[in-house]
PyMOL CGO cylinders between C-alpha atoms (Angstrom):
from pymol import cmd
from pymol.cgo import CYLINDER

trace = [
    CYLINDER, -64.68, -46.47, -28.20, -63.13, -48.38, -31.21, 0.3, 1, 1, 1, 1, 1, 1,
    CYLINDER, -63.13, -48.38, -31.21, -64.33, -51.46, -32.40, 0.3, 1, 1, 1, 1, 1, 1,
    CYLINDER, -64.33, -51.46, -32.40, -63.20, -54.41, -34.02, 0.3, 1, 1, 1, 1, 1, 1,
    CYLINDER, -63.20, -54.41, -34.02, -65.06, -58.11, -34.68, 0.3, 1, 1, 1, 1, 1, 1,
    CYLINDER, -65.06, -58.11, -34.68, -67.73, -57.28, -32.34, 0.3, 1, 1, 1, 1, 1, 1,
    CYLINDER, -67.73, -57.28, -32.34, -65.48, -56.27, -29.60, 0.3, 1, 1, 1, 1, 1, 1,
    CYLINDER, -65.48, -56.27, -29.60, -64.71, -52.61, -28.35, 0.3, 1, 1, 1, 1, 1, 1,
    CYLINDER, -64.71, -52.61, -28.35, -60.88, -51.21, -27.40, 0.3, 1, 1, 1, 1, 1, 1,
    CYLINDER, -60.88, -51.21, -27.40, -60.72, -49.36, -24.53, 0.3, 1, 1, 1, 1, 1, 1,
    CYLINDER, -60.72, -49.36, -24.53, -58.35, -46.31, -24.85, 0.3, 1, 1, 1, 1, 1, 1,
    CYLINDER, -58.35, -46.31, -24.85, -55.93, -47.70, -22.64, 0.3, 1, 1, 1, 1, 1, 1,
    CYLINDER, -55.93, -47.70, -22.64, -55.71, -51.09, -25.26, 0.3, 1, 1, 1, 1, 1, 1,
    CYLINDER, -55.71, -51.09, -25.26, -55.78, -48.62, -28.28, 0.3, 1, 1, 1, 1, 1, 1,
    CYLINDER, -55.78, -48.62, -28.28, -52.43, -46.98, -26.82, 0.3, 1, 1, 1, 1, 1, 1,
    CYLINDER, -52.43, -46.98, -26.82, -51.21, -50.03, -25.94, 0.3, 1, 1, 1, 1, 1, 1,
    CYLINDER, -51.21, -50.03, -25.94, -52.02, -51.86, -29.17, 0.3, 1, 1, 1, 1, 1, 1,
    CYLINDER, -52.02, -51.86, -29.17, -50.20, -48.80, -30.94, 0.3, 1, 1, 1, 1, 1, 1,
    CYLINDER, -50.20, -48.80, -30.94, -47.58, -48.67, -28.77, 0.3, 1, 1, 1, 1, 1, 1,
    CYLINDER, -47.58, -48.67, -28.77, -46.67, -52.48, -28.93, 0.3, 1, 1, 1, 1, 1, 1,
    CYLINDER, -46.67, -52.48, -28.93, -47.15, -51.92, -32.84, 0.3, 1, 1, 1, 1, 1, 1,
    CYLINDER, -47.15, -51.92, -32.84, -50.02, -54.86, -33.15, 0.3, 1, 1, 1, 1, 1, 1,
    CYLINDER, -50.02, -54.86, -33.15, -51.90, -54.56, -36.27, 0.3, 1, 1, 1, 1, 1, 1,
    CYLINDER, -51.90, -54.56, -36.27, -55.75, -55.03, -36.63, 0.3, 1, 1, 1, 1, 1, 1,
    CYLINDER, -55.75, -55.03, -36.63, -55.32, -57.86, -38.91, 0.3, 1, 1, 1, 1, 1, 1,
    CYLINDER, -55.32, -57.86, -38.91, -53.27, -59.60, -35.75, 0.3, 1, 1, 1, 1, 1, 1,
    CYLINDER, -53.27, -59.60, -35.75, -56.42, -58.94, -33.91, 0.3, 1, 1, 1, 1, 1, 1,
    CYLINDER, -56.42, -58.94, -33.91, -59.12, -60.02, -36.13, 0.3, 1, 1, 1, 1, 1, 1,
    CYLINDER, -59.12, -60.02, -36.13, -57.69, -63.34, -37.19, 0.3, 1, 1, 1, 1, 1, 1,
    CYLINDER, -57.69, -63.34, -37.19, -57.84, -63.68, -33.15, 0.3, 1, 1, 1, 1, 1, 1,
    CYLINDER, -57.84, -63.68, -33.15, -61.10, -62.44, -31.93, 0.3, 1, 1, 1, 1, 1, 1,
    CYLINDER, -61.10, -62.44, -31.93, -63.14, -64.46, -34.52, 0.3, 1, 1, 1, 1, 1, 1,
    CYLINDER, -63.14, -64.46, -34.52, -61.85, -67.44, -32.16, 0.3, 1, 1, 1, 1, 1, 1,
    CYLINDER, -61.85, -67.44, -32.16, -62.92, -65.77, -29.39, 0.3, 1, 1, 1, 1, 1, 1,
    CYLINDER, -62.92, -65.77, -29.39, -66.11, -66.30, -27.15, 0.3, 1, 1, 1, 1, 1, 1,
    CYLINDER, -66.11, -66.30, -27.15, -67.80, -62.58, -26.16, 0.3, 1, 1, 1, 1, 1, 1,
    CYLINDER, -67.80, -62.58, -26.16, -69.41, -64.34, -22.93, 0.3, 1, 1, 1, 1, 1, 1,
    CYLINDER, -69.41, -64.34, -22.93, -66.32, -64.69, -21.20, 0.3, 1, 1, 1, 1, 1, 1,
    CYLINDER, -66.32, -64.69, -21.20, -65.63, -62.42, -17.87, 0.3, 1, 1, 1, 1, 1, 1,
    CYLINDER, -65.63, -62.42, -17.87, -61.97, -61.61, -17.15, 0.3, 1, 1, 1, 1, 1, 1,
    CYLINDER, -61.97, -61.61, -17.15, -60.05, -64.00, -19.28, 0.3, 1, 1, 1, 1, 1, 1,
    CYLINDER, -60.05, -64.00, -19.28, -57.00, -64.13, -20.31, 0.3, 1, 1, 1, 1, 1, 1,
    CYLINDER, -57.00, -64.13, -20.31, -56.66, -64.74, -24.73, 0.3, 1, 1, 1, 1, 1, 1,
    CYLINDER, -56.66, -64.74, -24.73, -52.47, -65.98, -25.10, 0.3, 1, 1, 1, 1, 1, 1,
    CYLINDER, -52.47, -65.98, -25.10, -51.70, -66.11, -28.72, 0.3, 1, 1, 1, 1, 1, 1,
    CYLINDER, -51.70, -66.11, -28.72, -48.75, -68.90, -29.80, 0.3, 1, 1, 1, 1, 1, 1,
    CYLINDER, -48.75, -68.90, -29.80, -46.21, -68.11, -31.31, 0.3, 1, 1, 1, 1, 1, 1,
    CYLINDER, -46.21, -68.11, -31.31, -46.95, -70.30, -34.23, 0.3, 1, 1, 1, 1, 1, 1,
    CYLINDER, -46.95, -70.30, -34.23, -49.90, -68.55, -34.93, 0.3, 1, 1, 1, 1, 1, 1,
    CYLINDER, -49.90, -68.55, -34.93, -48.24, -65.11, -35.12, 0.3, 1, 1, 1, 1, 1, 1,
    CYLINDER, -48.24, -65.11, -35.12, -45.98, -66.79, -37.77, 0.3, 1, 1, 1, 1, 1, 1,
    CYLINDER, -45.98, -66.79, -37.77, -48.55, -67.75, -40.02, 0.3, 1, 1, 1, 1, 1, 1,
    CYLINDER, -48.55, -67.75, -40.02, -50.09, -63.88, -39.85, 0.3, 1, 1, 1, 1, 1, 1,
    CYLINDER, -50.09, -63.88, -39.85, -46.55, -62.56, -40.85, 0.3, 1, 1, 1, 1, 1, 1,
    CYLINDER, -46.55, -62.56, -40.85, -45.73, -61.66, -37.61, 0.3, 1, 1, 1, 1, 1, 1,
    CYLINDER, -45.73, -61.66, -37.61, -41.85, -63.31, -36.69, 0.3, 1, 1, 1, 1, 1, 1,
    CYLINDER, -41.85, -63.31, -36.69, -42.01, -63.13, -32.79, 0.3, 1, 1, 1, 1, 1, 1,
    CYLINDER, -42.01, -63.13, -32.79, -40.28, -64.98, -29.78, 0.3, 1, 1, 1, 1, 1, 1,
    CYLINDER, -40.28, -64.98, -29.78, -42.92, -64.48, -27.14, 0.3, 1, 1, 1, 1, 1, 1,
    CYLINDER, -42.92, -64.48, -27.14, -46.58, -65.16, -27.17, 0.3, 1, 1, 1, 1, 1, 1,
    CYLINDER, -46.58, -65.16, -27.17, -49.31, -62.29, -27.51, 0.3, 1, 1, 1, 1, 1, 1,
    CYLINDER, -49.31, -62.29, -27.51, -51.44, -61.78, -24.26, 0.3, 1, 1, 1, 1, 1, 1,
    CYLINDER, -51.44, -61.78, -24.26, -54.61, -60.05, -24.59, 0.3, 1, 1, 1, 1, 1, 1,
    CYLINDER, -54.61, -60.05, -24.59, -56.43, -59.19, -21.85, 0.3, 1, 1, 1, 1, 1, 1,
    CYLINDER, -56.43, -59.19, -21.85, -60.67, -59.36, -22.70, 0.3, 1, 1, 1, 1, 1, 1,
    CYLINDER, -60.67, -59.36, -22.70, -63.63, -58.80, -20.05, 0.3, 1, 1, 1, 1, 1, 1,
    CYLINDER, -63.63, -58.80, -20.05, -66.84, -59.82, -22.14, 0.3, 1, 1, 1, 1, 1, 1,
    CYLINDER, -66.84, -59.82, -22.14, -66.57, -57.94, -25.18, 0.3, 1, 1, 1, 1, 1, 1,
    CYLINDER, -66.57, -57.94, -25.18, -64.53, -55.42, -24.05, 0.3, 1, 1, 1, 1, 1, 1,
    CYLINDER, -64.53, -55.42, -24.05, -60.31, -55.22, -24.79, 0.3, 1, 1, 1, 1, 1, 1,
    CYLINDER, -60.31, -55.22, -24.79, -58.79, -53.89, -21.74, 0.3, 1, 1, 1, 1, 1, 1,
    CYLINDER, -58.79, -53.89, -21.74, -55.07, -54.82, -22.40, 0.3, 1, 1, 1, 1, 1, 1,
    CYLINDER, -55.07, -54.82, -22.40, -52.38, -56.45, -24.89, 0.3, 1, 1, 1, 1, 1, 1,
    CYLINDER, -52.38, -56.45, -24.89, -48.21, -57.33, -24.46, 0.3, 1, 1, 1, 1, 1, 1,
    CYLINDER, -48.21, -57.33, -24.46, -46.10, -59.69, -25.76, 0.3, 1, 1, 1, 1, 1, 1,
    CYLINDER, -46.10, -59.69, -25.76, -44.16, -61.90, -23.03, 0.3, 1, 1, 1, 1, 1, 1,
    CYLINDER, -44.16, -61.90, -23.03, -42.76, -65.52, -23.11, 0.3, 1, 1, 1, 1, 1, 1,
    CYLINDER, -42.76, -65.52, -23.11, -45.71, -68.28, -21.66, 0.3, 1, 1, 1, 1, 1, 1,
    CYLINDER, -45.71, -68.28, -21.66, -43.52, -69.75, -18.98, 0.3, 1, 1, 1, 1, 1, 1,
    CYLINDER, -43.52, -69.75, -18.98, -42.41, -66.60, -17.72, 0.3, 1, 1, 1, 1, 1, 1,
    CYLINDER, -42.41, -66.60, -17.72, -45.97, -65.47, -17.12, 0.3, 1, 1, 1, 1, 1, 1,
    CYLINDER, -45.97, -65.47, -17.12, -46.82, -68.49, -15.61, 0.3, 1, 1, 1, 1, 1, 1,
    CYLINDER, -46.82, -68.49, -15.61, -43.85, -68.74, -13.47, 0.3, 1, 1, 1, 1, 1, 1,
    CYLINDER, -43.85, -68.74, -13.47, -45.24, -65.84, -11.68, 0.3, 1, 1, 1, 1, 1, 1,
    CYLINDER, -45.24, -65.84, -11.68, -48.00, -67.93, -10.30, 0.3, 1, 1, 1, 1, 1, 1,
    CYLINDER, -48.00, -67.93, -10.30, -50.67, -65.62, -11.05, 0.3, 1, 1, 1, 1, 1, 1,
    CYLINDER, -50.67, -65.62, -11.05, -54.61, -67.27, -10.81, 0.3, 1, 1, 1, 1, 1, 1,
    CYLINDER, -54.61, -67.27, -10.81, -56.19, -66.04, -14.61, 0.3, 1, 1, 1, 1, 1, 1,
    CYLINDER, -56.19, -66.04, -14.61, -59.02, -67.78, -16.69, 0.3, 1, 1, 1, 1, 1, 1,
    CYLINDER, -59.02, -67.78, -16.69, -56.88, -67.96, -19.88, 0.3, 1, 1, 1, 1, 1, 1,
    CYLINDER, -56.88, -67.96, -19.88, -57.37, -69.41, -23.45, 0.3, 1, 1, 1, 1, 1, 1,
    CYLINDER, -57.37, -69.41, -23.45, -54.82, -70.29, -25.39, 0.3, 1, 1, 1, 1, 1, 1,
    CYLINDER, -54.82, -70.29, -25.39, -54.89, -69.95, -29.38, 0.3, 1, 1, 1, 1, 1, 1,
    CYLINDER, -54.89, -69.95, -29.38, -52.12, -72.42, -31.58, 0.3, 1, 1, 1, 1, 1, 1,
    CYLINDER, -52.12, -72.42, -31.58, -54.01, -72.42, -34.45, 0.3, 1, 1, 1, 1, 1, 1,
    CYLINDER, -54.01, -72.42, -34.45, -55.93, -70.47, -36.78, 0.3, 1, 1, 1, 1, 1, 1,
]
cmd.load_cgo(trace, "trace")
């Protein structure tokens, strides 16, 4: 497994992290904020914050963290997640 700021990518984040073309830098800046003790939550990076790491984007960046492991990552707008009424522990990161 891969590893980055104490957590580890499983291979089916490390193809999706490639294939969504979302950099380790994106990730870093994001895990540092980022609490390893927390089971099945949901990390939602704003918009805002993807601006400020050079990264001009319309939707939010989801990623999808059991402990300290990365299971998943996409890019989708908030409200259209939510709409979806879906039950998730989720934090949500607007500034860095």
């Amino acid at each position: 497994m891969h590893k980055i700021a104490g957590f580890c990518k499983t291979e089916h984040f490390c193809f999706r992290q490639w294939d969504r073309q979302i950099s380790d830098k994106i990730l870093t800046h994001v895990l540092k904020h980022m609490d390893p003790n927390m089971p099945n939550t949901l990390c939602i990076v704003s918009r805002k914050v993807l601006r400020k790491i050079n990264r001009n984007m319309n939707t939010e960046l989801f990623i999808k963290i059991d402990r300290t492991t990365l299971i998943t990552c996409f890019y989708c707008d908030f409200q259209e997640y939510c709409s979806g009424g879906r039950e998730q522990k989720y934090v949500i990161i607007n500034q860095i």
